[in-house]
PAGU-117510 format. One line per 4 residues: number of its first residue (from 1); their letters; for each residue x, y, z of N, C-alpha, C. Coordinates in nm, 3 decimals. Layout:
BEGIN
NUM) a) X Y Z X Y Z X Y Z | ... $
***
This chain:
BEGIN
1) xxxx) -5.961 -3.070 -10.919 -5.843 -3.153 -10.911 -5.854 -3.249 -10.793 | -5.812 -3.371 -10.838 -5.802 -3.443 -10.710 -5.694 -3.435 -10.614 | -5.711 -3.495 -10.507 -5.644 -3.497 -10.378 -5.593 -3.595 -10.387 | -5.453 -3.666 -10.383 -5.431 -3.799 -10.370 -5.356 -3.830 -10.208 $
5) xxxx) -5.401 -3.878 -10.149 -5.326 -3.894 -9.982 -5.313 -4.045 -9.986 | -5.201 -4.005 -9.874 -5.144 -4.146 -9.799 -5.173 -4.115 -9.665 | -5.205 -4.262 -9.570 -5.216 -4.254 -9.431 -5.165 -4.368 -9.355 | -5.037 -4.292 -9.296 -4.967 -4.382 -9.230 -5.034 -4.381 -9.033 $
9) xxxx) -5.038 -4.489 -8.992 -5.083 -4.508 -8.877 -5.053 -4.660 -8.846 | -4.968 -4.689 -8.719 -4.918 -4.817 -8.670 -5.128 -4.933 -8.651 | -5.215 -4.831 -8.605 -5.330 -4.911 -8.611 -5.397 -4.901 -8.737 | -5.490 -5.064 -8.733 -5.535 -5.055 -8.900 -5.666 -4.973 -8.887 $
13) xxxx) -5.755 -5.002 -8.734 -5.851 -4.916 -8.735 -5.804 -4.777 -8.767 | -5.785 -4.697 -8.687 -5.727 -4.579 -8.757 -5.713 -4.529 -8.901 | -5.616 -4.610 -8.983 -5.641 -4.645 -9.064 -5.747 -4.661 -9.152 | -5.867 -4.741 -9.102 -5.946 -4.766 -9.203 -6.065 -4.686 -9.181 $
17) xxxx) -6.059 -4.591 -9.067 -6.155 -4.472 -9.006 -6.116 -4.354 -9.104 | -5.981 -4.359 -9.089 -5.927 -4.222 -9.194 -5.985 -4.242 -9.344 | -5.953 -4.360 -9.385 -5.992 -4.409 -9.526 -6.121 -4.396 -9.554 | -6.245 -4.423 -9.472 -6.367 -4.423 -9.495 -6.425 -4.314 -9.469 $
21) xxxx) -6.370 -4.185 -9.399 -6.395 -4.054 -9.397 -6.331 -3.979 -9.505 | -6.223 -4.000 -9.548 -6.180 -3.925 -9.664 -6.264 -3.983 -9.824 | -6.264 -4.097 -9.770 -6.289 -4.188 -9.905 -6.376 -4.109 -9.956 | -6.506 -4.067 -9.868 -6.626 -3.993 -9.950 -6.612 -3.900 -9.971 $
25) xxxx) -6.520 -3.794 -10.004 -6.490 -3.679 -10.026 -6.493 -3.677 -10.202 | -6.563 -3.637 -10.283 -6.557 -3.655 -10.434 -6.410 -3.563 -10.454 | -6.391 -3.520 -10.384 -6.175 -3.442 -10.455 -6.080 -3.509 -10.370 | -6.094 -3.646 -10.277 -5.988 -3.687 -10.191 -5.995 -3.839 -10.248 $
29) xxxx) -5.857 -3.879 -10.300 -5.837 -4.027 -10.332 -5.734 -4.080 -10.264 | -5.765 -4.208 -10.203 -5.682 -4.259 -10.139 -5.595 -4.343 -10.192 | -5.447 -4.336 -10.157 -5.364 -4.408 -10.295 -5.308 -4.513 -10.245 | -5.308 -4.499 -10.055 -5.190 -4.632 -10.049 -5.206 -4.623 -9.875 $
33) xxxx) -5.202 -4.732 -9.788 -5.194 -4.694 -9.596 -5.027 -4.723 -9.596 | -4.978 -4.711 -9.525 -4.906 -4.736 -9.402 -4.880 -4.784 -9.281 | -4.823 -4.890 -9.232 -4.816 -4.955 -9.080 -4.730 -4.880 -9.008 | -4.600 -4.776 -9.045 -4.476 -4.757 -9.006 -4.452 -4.622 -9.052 $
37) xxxx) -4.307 -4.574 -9.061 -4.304 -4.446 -9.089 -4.176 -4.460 -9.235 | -4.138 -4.617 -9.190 -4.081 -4.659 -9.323 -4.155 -4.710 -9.514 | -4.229 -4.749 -9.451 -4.351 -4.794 -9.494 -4.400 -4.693 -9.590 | -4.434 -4.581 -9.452 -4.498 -4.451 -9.538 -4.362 -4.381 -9.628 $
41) xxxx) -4.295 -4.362 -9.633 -4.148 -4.310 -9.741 -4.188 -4.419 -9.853 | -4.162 -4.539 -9.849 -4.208 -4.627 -9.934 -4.292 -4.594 -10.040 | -4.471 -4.559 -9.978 -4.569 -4.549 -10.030 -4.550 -4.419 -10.122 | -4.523 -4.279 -10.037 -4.499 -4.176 -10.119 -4.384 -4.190 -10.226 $
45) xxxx) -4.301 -4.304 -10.194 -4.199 -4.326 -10.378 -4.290 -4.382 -10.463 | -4.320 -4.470 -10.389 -4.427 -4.509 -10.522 -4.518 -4.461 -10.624 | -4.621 -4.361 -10.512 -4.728 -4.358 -10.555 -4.746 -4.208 -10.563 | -4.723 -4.148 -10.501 -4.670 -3.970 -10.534 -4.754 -3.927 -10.454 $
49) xxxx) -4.828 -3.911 -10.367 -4.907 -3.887 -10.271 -4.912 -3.729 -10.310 | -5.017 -3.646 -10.264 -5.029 -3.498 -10.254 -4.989 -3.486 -10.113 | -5.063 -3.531 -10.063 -5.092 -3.474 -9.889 -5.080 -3.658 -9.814 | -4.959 -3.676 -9.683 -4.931 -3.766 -9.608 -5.000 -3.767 -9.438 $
53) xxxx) -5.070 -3.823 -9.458 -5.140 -3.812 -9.333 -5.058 -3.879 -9.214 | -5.001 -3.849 -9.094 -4.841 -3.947 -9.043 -4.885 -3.932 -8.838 | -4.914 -4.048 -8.855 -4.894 -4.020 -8.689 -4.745 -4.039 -8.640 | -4.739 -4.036 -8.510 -4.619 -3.975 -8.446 -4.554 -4.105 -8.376 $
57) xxxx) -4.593 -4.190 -8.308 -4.549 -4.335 -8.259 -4.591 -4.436 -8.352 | -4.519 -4.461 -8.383 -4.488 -4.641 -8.493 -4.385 -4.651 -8.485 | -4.356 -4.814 -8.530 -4.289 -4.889 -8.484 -4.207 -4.908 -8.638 | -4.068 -4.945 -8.583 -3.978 -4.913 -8.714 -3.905 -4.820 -8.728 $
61) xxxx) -4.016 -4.714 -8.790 -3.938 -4.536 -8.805 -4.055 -4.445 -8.703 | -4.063 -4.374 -8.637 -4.178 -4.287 -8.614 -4.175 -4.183 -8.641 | -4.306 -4.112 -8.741 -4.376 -4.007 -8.753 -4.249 -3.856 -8.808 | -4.203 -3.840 -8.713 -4.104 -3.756 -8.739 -3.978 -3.749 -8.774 $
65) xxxx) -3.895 -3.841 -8.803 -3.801 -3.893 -8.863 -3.844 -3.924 -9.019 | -3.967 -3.978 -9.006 -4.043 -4.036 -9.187 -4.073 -3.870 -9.208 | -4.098 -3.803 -9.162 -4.157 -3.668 -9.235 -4.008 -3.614 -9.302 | -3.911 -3.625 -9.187 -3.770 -3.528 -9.233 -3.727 -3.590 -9.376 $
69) xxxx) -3.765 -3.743 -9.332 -3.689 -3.828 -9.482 -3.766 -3.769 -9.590 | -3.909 -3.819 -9.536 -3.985 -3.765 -9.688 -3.939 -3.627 -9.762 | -3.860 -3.498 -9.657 -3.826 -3.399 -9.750 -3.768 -3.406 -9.830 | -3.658 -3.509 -9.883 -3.548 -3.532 -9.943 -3.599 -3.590 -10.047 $
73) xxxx) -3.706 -3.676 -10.075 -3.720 -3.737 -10.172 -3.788 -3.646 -10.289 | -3.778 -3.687 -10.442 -3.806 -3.587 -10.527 -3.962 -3.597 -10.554 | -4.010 -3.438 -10.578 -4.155 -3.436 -10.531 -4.240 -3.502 -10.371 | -4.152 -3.393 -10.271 -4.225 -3.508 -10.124 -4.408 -3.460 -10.106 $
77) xxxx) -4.437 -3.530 -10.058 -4.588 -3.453 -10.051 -4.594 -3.426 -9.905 | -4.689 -3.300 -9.891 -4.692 -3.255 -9.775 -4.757 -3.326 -9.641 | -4.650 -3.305 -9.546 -4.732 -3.415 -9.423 -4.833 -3.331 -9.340 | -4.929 -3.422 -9.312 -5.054 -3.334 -9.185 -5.004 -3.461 -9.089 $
81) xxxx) -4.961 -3.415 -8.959 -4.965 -3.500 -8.835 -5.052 -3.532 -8.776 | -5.093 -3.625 -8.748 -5.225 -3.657 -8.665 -5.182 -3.690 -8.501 | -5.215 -3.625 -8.394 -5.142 -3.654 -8.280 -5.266 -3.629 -8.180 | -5.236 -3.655 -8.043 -5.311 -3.650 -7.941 -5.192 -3.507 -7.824 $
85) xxxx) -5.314 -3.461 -7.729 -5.278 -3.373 -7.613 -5.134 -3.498 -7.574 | -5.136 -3.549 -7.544 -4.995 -3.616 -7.471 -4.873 -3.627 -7.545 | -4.861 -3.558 -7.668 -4.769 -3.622 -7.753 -4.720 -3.437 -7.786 | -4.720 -3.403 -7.656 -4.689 -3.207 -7.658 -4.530 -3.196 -7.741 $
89) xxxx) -4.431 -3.305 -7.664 -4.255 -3.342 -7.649 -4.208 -3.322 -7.824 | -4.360 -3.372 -7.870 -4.313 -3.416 -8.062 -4.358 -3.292 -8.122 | -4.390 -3.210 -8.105 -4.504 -3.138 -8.188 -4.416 -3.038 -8.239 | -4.310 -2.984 -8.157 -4.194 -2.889 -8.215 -4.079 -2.971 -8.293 $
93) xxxx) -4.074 -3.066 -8.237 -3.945 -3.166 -8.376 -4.061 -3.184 -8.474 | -4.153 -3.214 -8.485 -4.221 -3.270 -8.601 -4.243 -3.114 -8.725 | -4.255 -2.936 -8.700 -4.245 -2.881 -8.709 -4.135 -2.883 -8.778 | -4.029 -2.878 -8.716 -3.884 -2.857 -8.737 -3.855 -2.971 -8.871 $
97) xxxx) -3.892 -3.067 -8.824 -3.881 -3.149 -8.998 -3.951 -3.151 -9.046 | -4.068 -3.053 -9.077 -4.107 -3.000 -9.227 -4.236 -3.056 -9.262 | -4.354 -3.079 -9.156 -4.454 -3.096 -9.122 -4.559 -2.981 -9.156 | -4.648 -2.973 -9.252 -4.724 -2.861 -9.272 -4.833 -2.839 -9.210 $
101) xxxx) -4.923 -2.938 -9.142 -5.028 -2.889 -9.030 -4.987 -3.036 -8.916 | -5.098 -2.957 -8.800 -5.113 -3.083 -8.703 -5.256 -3.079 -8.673 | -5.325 -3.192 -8.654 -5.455 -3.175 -8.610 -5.455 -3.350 -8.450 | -5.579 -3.289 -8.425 -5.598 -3.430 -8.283 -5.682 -3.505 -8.389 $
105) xxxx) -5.606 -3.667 -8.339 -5.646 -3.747 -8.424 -5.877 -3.761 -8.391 | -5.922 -3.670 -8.249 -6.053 -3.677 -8.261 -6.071 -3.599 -8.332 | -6.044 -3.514 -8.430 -6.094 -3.389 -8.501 -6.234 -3.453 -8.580 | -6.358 -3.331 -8.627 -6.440 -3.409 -8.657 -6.432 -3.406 -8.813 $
109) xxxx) -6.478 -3.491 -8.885 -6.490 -3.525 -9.004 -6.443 -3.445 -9.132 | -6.526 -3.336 -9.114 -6.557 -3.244 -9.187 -6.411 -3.149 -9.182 | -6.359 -3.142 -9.063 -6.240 -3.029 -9.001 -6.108 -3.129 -9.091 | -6.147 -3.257 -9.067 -6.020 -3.331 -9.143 -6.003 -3.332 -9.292 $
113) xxxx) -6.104 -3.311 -9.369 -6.110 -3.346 -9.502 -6.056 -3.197 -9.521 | -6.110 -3.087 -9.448 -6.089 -2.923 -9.475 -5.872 -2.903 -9.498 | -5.867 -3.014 -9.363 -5.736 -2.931 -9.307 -5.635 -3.078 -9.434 | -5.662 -3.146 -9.513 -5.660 -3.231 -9.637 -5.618 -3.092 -9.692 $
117) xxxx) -5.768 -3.052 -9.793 -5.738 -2.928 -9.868 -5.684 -2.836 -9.862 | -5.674 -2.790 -9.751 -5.567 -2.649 -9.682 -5.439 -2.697 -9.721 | -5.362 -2.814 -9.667 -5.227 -2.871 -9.689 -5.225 -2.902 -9.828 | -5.299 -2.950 -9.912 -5.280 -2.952 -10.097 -5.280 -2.814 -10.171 $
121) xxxx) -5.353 -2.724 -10.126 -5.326 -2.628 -10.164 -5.195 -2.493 -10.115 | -5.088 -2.624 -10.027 -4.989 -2.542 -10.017 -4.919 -2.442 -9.903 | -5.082 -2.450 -9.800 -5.094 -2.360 -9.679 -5.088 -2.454 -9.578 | -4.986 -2.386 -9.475 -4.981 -2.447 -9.342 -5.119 -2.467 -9.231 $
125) xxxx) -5.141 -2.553 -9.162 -5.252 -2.535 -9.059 -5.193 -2.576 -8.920 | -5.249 -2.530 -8.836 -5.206 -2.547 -8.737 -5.310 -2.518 -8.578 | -5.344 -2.613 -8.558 -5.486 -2.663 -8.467 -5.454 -2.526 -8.374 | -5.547 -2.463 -8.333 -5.537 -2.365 -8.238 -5.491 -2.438 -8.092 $
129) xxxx) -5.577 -2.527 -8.058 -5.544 -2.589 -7.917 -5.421 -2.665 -7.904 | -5.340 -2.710 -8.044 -5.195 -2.771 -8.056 -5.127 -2.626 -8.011 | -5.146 -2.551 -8.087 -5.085 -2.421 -8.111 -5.087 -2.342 -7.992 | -5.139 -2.348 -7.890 -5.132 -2.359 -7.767 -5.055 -2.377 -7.665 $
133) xxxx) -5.100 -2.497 -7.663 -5.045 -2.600 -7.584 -4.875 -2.599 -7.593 | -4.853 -2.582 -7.767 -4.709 -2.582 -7.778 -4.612 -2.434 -7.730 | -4.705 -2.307 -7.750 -4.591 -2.184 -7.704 -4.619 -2.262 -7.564 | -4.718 -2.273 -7.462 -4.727 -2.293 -7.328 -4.599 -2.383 -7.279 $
137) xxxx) -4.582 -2.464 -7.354 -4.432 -2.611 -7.339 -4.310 -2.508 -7.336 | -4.305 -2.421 -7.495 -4.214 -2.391 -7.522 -4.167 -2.281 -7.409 | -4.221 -2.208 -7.356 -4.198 -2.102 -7.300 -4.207 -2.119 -7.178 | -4.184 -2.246 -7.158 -4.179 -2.300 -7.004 -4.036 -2.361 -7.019 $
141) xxxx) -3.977 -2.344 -7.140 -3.814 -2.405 -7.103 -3.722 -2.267 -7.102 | -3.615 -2.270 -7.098 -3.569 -2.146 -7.032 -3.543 -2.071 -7.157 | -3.557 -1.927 -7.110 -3.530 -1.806 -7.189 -3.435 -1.826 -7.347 | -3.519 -1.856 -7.453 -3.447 -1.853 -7.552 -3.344 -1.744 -7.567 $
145) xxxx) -3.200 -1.760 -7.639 -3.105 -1.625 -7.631 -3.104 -1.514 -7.712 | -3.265 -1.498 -7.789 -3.309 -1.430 -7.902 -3.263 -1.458 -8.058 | -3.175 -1.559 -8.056 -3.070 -1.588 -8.154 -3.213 -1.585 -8.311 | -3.169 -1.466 -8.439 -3.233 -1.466 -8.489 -3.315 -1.388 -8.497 $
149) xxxx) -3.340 -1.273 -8.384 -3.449 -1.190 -8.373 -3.395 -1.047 -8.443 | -3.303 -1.057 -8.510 -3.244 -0.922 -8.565 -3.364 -0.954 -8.732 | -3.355 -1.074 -8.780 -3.506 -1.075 -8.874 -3.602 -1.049 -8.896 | -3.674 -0.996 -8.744 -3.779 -0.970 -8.716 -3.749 -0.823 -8.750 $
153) xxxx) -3.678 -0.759 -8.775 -3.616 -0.603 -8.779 -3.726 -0.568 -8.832 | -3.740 -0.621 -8.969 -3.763 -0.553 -9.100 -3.952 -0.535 -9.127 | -4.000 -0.649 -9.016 -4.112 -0.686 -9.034 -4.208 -0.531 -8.943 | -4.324 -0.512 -9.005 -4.398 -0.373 -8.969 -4.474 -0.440 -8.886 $
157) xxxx) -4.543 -0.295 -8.770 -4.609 -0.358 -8.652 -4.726 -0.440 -8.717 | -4.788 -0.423 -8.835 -4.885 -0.495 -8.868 -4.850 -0.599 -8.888 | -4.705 -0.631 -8.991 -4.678 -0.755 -8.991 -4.679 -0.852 -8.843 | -4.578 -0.792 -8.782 -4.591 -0.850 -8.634 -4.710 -0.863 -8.551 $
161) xxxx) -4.815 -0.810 -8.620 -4.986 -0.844 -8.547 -4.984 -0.980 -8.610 | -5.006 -1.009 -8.743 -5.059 -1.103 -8.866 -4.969 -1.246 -8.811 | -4.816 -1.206 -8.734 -4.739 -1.304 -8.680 -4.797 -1.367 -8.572 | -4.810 -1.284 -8.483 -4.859 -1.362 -8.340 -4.999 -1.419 -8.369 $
165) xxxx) -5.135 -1.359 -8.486 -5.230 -1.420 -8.496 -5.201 -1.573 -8.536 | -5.086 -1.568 -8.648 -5.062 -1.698 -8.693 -5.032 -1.798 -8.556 | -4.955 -1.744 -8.487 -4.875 -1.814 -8.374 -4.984 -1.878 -8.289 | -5.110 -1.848 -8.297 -5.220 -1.874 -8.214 -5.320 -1.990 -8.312 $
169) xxxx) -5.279 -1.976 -8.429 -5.384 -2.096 -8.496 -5.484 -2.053 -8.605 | -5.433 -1.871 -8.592 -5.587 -1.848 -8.644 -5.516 -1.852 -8.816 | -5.684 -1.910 -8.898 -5.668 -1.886 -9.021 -5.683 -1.744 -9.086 | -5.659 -1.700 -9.224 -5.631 -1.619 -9.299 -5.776 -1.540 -9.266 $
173) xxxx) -5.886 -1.592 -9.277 -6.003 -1.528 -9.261 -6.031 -1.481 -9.156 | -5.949 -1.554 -9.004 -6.036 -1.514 -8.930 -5.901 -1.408 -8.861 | -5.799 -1.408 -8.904 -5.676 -1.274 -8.892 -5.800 -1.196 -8.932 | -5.838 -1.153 -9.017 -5.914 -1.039 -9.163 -6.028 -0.993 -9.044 $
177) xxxx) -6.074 -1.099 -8.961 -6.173 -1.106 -8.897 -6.139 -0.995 -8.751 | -6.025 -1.035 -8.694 -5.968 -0.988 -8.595 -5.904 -0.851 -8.582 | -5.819 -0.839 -8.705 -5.785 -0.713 -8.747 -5.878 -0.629 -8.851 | -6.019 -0.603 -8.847 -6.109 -0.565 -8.964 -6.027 -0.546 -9.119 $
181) xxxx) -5.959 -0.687 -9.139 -5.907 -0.629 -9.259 -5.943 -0.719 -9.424 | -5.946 -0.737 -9.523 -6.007 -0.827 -9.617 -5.929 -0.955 -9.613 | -5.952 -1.043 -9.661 -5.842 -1.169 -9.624 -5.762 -1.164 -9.721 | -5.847 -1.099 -9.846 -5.669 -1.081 -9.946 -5.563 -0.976 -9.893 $
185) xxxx) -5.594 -0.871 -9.799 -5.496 -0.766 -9.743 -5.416 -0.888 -9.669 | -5.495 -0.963 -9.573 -5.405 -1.065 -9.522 -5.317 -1.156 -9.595 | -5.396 -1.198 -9.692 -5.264 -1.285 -9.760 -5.155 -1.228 -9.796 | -5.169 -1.091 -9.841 -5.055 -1.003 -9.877 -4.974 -1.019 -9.730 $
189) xxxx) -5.035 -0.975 -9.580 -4.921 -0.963 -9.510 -4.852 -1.046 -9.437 | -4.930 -1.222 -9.510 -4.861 -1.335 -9.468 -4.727 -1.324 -9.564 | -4.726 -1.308 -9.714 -4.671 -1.323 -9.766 -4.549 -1.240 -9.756 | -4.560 -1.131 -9.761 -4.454 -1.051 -9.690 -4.357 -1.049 -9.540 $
193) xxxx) -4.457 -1.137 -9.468 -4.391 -1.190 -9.367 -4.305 -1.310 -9.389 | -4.345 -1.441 -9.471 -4.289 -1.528 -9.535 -4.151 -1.510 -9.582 | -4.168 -1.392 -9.623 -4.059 -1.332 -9.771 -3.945 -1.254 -9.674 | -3.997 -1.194 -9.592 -3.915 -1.121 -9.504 -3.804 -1.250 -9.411 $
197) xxxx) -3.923 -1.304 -9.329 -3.818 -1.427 -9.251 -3.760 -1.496 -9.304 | -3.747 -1.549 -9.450 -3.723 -1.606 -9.569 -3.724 -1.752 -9.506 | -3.881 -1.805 -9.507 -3.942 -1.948 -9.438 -4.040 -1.994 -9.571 | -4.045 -2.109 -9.564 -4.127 -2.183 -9.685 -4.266 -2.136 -9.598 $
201) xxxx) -4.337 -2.165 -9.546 -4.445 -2.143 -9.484 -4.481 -2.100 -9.340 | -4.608 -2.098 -9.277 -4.608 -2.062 -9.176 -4.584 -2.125 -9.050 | -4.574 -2.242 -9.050 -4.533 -2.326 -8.958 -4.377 -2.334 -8.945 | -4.278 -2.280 -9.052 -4.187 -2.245 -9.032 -4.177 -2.080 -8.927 $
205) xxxx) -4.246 -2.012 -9.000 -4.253 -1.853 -8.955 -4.262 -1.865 -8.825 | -4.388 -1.938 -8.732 -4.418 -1.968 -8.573 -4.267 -1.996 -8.566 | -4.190 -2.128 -8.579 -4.123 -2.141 -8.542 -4.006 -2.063 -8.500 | -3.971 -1.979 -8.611 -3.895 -1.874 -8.608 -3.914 -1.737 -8.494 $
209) xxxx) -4.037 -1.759 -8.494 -4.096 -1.669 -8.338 -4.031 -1.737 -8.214 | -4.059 -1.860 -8.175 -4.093 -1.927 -8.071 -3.933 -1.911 -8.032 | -3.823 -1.905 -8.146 -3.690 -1.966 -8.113 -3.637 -1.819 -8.094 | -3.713 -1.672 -8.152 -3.669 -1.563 -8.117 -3.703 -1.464 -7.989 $
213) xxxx) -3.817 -1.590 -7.925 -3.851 -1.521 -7.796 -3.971 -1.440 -7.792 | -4.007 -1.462 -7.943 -4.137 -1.341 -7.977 -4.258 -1.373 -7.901 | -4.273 -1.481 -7.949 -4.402 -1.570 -7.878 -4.441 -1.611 -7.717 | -4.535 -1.537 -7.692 -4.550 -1.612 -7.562 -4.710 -1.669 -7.493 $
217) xxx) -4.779 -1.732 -7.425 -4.843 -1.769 -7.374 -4.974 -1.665 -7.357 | -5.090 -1.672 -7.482 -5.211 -1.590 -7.503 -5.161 -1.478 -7.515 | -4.982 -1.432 -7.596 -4.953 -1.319 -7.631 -4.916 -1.321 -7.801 $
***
């Protein structure tokens, strides 16, 4: 099946770097760019995009405001953020409106077309060193009031291992990897974690940590 993406970015290089790295991908088609974050809402009415590739500063709408809109529209396609270390302030609003991975716009080639397919097929990604960087922010503002952590009730200590691995970046394989367990045992105890916090995905689930106090800094 093909991949159909959109890539919104205020530069055209950018732009036409993303395009000529995806372009050669025989399952990634490129359907439409973006200058703006209005622009990009635009493109995905049009053209139905799978997967929205959206940086975070443009001019017009930026990055995270176009992702929240895009939820609303019928059939939205899933956004991957493309951002840099300095842009720490966005990385939890962009989350919060419904952003399914983030990667650094240096990621190499190969990691971008991957973290493409990961987001079409439905699964959150989430850069280990973003993923980072962000409990480190978060848990440097003051003591969340646990609001929410009575959810976490229900979840088993394994589940709550499979949580904090997520919270750190790691993928499904390399949880399986960490906890000697198969990666389909893991998908089972993402899914049950999913089902329990009652979150569309895992970038919701982190979130739901971060705001219950669960999460903390290489914990």
């Amino acid at each position: 099946m093909t991949i159909r993406i959109g890539v919104a970015d205020d530069q055209a290089l950018v732009r036409a770097g993303f395009a000529a790295i995806l372009g050669k991908q025989p399952d990634i088609e490129l359907v439409g760019e973006a200058e703006n974050g209005r622009a990009a809402i635009e493109l995905a009415e049009r053209e139905g995009p799978d997967v929205m590739l959206m940086d975070v500063r443009m001019p017009i709408m930026d990055g995270i405001e176009a992702t929240r809109r895009l939820g609303r529209i019928p059939s939205p396609p899933r956004v991957l953020i493309l951002t840099t270390f300095d842009l720490n302030e966005y990385i939890y609003e962009a989350m919060k409106a419904g952003a399914s991975g983030f990667l650094l716009k240096d990621v190499p080639r190969e990691e971008l077309a991957n973290a493409v397919r990961t987001i079409a097929r439905g699964e959150a990604l989430l850069s280990p060193a973003i993923t980072r960087r962000l409990i480190e922010d978060y848990v440097s503002r003051p003591p969340p009031g646990g609001a929410g952590s009575e959810a976490f009730a229900d979840l088993t200590p394994r589940e709550l291992e499979v949580l904090g691995l997520i919270a750190r970046g790691r993928s499904n394989s390399e949880i399986g990897q960490d906890l000697f367990l198969s990666e389909g045992t893991v998908k089972t105890h993402v899914t049950r974690v999913l089902r329990k916090l009652d979150v569309r995905d895992r970038v919701q689930a982190v979130i739901a940590a971060y705001e219950a106090g669960l999460v903390r800094p290489h914990g």
